[in-house]
N, C-alpha and C positions, 0 to 999 in steps of 0.2 A: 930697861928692857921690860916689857907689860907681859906679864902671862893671861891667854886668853882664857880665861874661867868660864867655858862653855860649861855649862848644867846637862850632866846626862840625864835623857828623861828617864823616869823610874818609869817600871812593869811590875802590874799586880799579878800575883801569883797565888791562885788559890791551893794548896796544897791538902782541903778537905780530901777525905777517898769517897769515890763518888755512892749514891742512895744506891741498894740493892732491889732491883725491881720484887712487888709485893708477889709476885707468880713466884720469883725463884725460892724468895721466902717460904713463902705456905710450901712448897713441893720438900724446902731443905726439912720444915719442922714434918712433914708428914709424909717419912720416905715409904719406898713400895717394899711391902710385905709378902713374905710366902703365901702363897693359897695350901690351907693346910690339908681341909675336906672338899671335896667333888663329887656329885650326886650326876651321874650320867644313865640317859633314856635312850632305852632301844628302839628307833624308827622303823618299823618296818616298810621294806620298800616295797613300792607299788607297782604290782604288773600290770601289763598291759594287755589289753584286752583280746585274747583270743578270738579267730573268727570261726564262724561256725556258729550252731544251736545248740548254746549252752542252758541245759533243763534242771539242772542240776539246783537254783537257786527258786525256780517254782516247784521243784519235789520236795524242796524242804517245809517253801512254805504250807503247800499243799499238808505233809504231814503235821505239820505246828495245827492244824484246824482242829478241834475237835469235832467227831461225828457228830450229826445231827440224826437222832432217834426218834422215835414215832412219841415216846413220851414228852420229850421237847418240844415237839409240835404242838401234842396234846395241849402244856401248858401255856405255850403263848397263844393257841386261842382261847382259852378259857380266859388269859388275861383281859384279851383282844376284844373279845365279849363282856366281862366285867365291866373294863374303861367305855364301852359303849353303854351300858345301859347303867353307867354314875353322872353318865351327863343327860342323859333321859328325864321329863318331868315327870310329876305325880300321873295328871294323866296317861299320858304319853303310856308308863308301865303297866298302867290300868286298864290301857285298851289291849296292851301287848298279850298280858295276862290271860286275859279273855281269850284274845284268839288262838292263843296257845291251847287254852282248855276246849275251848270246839272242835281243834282237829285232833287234839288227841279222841275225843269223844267219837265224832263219826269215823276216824282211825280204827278206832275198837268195836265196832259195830253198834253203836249207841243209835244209830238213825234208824237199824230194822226197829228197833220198840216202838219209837214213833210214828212211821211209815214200814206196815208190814208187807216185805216181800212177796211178791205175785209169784206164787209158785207155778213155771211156763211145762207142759206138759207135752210131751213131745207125740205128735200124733204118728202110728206108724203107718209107714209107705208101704203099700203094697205094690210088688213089682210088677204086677200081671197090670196089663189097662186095654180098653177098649180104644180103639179108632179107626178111621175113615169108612165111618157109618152113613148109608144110604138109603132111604126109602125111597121105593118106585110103584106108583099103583097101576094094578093089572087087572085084566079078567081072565077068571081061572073058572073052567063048567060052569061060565053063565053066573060065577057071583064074582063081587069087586072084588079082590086082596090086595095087600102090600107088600111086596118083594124085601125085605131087609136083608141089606149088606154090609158085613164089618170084618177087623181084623181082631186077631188075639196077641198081643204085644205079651214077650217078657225081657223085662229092662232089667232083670235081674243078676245076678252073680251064681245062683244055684238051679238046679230043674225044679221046677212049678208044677206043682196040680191044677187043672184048670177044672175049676168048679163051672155049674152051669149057671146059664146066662137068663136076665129079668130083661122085658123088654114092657114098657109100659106106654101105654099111649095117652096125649092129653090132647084137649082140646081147645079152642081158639083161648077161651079163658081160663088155660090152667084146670080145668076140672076131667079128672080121667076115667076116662070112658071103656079102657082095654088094659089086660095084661096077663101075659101067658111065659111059660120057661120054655128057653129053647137051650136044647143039648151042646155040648160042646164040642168043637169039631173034633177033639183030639183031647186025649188025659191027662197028659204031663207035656211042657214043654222046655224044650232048652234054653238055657242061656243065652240073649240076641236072636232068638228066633222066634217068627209068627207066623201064625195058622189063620186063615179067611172061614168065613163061616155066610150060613143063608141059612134064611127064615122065612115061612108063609104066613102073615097073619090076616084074620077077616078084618075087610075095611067095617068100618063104624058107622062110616056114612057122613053127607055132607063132604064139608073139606077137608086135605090130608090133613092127618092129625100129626101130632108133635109127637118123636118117639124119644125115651130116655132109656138107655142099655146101660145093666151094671151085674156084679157078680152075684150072685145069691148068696154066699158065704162071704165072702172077703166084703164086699157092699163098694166093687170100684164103678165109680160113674164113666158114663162116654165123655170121651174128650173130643 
């Protein structure tokens, strides 16, 4: 009788315990610990923006400004001036200089020394005047005369004495030939008002002559 001596095949068995992964490792050597201290910040929350005309954040800054005073002024231009005239040259200052010193000088009255003032002398008006003068020649008993006709103006503000009146005659070249006083028509006159007046005088002869009428005192000429 044969016994079949079949050979069971052998099975390897590895019976190692398997590698522990290097995460679980590191985590086992370096377990989690308490949080012992804790430092906590207070956020504050942010609003939101109101509608409307909120003035309140340019009043402040408005008050953060310090005033600006007339002294402040003062020295930033005195700076403002300095920084101008350090970039200035030699000459440049030299003429400044100068013209600085001239107007203060004619400023001060330094030009009447040089050029003495014309003292202007004011002539006085007299309000009394002659006008609308007329010579007309005539014959009067067989001799020639002249008929003169005028007004007595006063252009004044007060009542007038009216002094008597020069009437003088010239001739073709300026050279006078007659002159006699004639009365006034009237002694005093009013303010804005005028008085007419006549006169005879002997003709001279030749051609009318030129008459010139003026006051005796006052010395107004015809106009």
């Amino acid at each position: 009788m044969f016994r079949s001596s079949r050979r069971q095949a052998a099975f390897d068995f590895d019976l190692l315990m398997p590698e522990t992964p290097v995460r679980r490792t590191a985590r086992a050597a370096n377990p989690d610990r308490d949080v012992v201290d804790a430092e906590f910040v207070t956020i504050k929350e942010n609003r939101s923006p109101r509608p409307g005309n909120d003035n309140r954040g340019a009043a402040r800054r408005q008050a953060a400004k310090p005033p600006v005073t007339l002294a402040m002024l003062c020295l930033a231009f005195i700076g403002w001036v300095d920084r101008r005239l350090a970039r200035l040259s030699a000459d440049a200052y030299s003429a400044l200089v100068a013209g600085l010193a001239i107007f203060v000088f004619v400023g001060s009255g330094g030009l009447s020394v040089v050029v003495p003032e014309k003292q202007a002398v004011a002539a006085s008006v007299n309000p009394l005047a002659i006008s609308h003068v007329t010579v007309t020649p005539m014959e009067a008993d067989g001799m020639d005369t002249l008929l003169i006709n005028g007004i007595v103006e006063n252009n004044g503000g007060n009542l007038e004495e009216v002094p008597a009146l020069r009437a003088d005659l010239f001739a073709a070249k300026g050279q006078l030939v007659a002159s006699m006083v004639i009365e006034p028509p009237v002694k005093e006159v009013q303010p804005g008002f005028s008085h007419g007046f006549s006169a005879k005088l002997r003709h001279p002869g030749g051609k009318t002559p030129e008459i010139k009428l003026s006051f005796v005192e006052a010395g107004a000429s015809e106009r």
